[in-house]
C-alpha positions in Angstrom: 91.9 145.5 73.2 92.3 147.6 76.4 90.0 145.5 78.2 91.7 142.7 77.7 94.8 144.0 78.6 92.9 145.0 82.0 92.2 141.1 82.5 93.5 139.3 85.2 95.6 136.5 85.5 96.4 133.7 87.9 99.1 133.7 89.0 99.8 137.2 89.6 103.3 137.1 87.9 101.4 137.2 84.3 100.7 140.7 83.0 98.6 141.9 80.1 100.6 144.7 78.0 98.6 146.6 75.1 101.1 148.0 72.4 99.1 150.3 70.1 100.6 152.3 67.6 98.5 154.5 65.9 100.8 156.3 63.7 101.5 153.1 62.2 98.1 150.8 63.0 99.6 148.0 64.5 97.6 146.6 67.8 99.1 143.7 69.6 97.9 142.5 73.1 101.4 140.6 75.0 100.8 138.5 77.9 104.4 138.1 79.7 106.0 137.0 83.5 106.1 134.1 85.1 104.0 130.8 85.7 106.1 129.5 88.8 109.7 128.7 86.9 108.6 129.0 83.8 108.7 131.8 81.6 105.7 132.7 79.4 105.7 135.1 76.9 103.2 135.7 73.7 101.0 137.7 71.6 97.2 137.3 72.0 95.9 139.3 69.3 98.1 141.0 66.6 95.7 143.5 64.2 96.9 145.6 61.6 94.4 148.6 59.9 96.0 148.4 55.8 93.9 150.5 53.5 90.9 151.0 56.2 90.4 147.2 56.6 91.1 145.6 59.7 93.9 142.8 59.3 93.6 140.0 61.8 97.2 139.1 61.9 97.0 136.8 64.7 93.7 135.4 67.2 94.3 133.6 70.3 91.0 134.2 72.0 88.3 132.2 73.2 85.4 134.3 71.2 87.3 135.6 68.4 88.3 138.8 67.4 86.1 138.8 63.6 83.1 138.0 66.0 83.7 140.9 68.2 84.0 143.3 65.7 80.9 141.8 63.8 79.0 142.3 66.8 79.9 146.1 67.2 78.7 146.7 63.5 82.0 146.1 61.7 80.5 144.4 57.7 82.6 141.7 56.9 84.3 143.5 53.7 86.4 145.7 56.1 87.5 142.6 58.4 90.6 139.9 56.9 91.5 137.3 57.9 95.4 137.2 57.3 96.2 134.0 59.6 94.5 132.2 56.6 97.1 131.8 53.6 95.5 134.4 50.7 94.5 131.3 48.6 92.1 129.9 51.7 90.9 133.3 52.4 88.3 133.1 49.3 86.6 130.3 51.4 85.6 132.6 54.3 83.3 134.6 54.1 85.5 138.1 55.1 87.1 140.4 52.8 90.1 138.5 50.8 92.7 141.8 50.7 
C-alpha cells in the first residue's frame, strides 16, 4: 500500500495519504486536494485483517488488490472479498468469511 501512496498525481494538488493502523488492522489508501476547483476526496483501497484473513473492504484499482496478493503467494482461503454482499461471495472463488 505504501507504494501507492508514493504515486504521483497530475495535478500536483492531489496527494496519496496511507492510514495504517496496526493495532487495530485497518489499511486504507485516501487520495485528497484539488483538481482545479474541484475538490476530490476518496478511499482507494480500504482492507481489514479479521481472524488472520485479509478483508477487501473496498478496490478501486486498475489491477486489483486479490490479484496482487495472489501474486505474492497469498492462497485464496486467507483473501475475502467483502464488497460482494456474503450471499454472492460463495460464487467467487476466495474465502466466504
Amino acid at each position: 500500500m505504501s507504494q501507492k501512496a508514493q504515486r504521483r498525481f497530475t495535478p500536483e494538488e492531489i496527494e496519496a495519504q496511507a492510514v495504517i493502523d496496526t493495532q487495530n488492522d485497518h489499511y486504507l489508501l485516501l487520495h485528497t486536494g484539488w483538481r482545479g476547483n474541484n475538490r476530490t476526496h476518496g478511499c482507494s483501497i480500504h482492507i481489514d485483517i479479521k481472524n488472520g484473513k485479509i478483508w477487501i473492504q473496498h478496490d478501486g484499482t486498475e489491477v486489483g488488490i486479490a490479484t496482487l496478493l495472489l501474486e505474492k503467494g497469498v492462497p485464496k482461503d486467507d483473501i475475502v472479498l467483502a464488497f460482494h454482499s456474503p450471499d454472492m461471495r460463495e460464487f467467487t472463488e476466495f474465502a466466504t468469511h
